[in-house]
Structure formats: C-alpha cells, structure tokens
C-alpha positions, 0 to 999 in steps of 0.5 A, a space after each residue: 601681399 598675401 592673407 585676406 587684403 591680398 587675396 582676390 574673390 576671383 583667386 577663392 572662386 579659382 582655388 575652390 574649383 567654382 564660379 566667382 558668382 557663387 561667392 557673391 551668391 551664398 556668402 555676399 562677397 569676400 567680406 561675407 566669406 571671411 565672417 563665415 570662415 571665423 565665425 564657423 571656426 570660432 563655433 567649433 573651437 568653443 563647442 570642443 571647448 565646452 564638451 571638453 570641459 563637461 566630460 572631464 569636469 570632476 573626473 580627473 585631476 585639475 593638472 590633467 583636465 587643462 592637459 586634456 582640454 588643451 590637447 583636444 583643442 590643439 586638436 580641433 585646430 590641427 583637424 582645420 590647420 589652414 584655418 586655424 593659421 588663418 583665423 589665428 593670423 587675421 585675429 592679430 589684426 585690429 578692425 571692426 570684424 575682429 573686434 566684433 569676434 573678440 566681444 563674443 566668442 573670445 568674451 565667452 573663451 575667457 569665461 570658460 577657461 576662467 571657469 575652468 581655473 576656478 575650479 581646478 585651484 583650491 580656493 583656500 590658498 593664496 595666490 601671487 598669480 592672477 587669473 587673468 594671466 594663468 588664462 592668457 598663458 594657457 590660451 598662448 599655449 593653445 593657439 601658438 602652433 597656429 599662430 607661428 607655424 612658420 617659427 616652429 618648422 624654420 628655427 625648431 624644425 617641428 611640424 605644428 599640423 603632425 601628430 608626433 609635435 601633438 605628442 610632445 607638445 601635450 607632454 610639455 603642457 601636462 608638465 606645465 599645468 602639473 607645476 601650475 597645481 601643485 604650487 598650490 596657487 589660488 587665481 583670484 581676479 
C-alpha cells in the first residue's frame, strides 16, 4: 500500500530526516500534515492562479492568456512535482478533507477560470459549448501531468516534471485555446 493510508508518521519523520515527536508537536499528527500539505499547495496554486490572471488580463489575446495562465500553472505544479502528484492523486478520493478542499479552494478555482472564460469570449455570439465544460476541459488540461505522471513516462515516454514536455505541451495547449477562440463560441452557464 502506498499514498497517505499507507504511510506511517514514523516513515515522514524518517523521510524528512526528524523526530517523529515533531510531527505530532507542530502539525498534530499525520492528519495534521495532510491538511497543511494541501491546503498550502492549493494556496499557491490559486495565488499564481489570480496573478496570472490580473497580469495579463486585457493585455493580450484571450487565445494567449489561457495559454499563459495554464503554463504558469503547470509551472507551479512542476516547481513542487511531488506535491503536485500527491495533492492531485489524494483529491480523486472522496472523504471529508477532500470535500472540505473541493468547497473552498476548488469553489474559488472555478470562478477564476469561469471569470476568465467569460472575459476571453465575445459575449454576442452564441455558443454549443457550455462553460461549465470549457472550464473542466481546461482545468484537465492543467492538472493532468500530475495527476498521471506514471501514464506519461510508460506509454509516451514523456517526462511531466522536465522543461523540454513544459515546451511542448504549452504549444499544444495554445493551439488548443486558438481553436477554442476562434470558433467564436459564446460560454453561457
């Protein structure tokens, strides 16, 4: 077994080279940890997230600022890559932590990005896409090399935490958000 269940306080304490009584002492326990693991990725994650967002709002193209808010946030996640696997495999899980992450910090995730949907289409056309879709297509996107870095580098052979896949997955992704805004495509809720 492996992931949190599977791992022990003693096995962290070991790992990062300290007491197990340290664990216990500044995060409470195991359980502790786990909440400060996430909740300080998810912090970071929605601080590039929303500096990203007002750096190039209005600035460049809509096409171009879903390619440069997804590569910064690819970034963020390659920056921590174990994190990132780990937060990103222990969030396909359902219990109480998850769901407490998913009401805040995925609820304000989804806002962002729907903000930024809204402002990249022109609102005057009509759309077959809904944006509750573009949202999760994009988002996929993002988190997906963290979330199946194992699928990548066995069946691709391509590294998620190297610069070189960062290069030509961004390309890959501008092409996409190209396609996506010049479909002229309204996203309604």
């Amino acid at each position: 077994m492996g992931g949190y269940d599977g791992t022990s306080v003693r096995a962290i304490a070991s790992d990062a080279g300290v007491n197990v009584a340290l664990v216990s002492y500044y995060f409470g326990g195991k359980q502790g940890l786990l909440e400060y693991l996430m909740s300080t990725f998810f912090e970071g994650y929605l601080t590039t997230l929303e500096e990203a967002q007002k750096e190039h709002e209005g600035k460049v193209s809509g096409a171009e600022q879903l390619t440069i808010i997804a590569e910064q946030l690819i970034r963020y996640q390659q920056r921590y890559f174990y994190l990132s696997r780990f937060v990103q495999r222990e969030m396909t899980l359902d219990n109480q932590l998850v769901r407490e992450l998913m009401s805040s910090y995925l609820m304000k995730e989804k806002f962002l990005l729907g903000r930024l949907f809204k402002a990249v289409f022109d609102k005057n056309t009509r759309n077959p896409i809904q944006l509750e879709f573009a949202i999760i297509q994009y988002r996929e996107m993002i988190i997906m090399p963290f979330l199946e870095p194992q699928y990548l580098r066995e069946v691709f052979f391509m590294q998620p935490n190297e610069s070189s896949f960062l290069i030509h997955y961004v390309r890959y992704i501008r092409h996409w958000a190209a396609q996506l805004t010049q479909s002229h495509v309204y996203v309604s809720n």
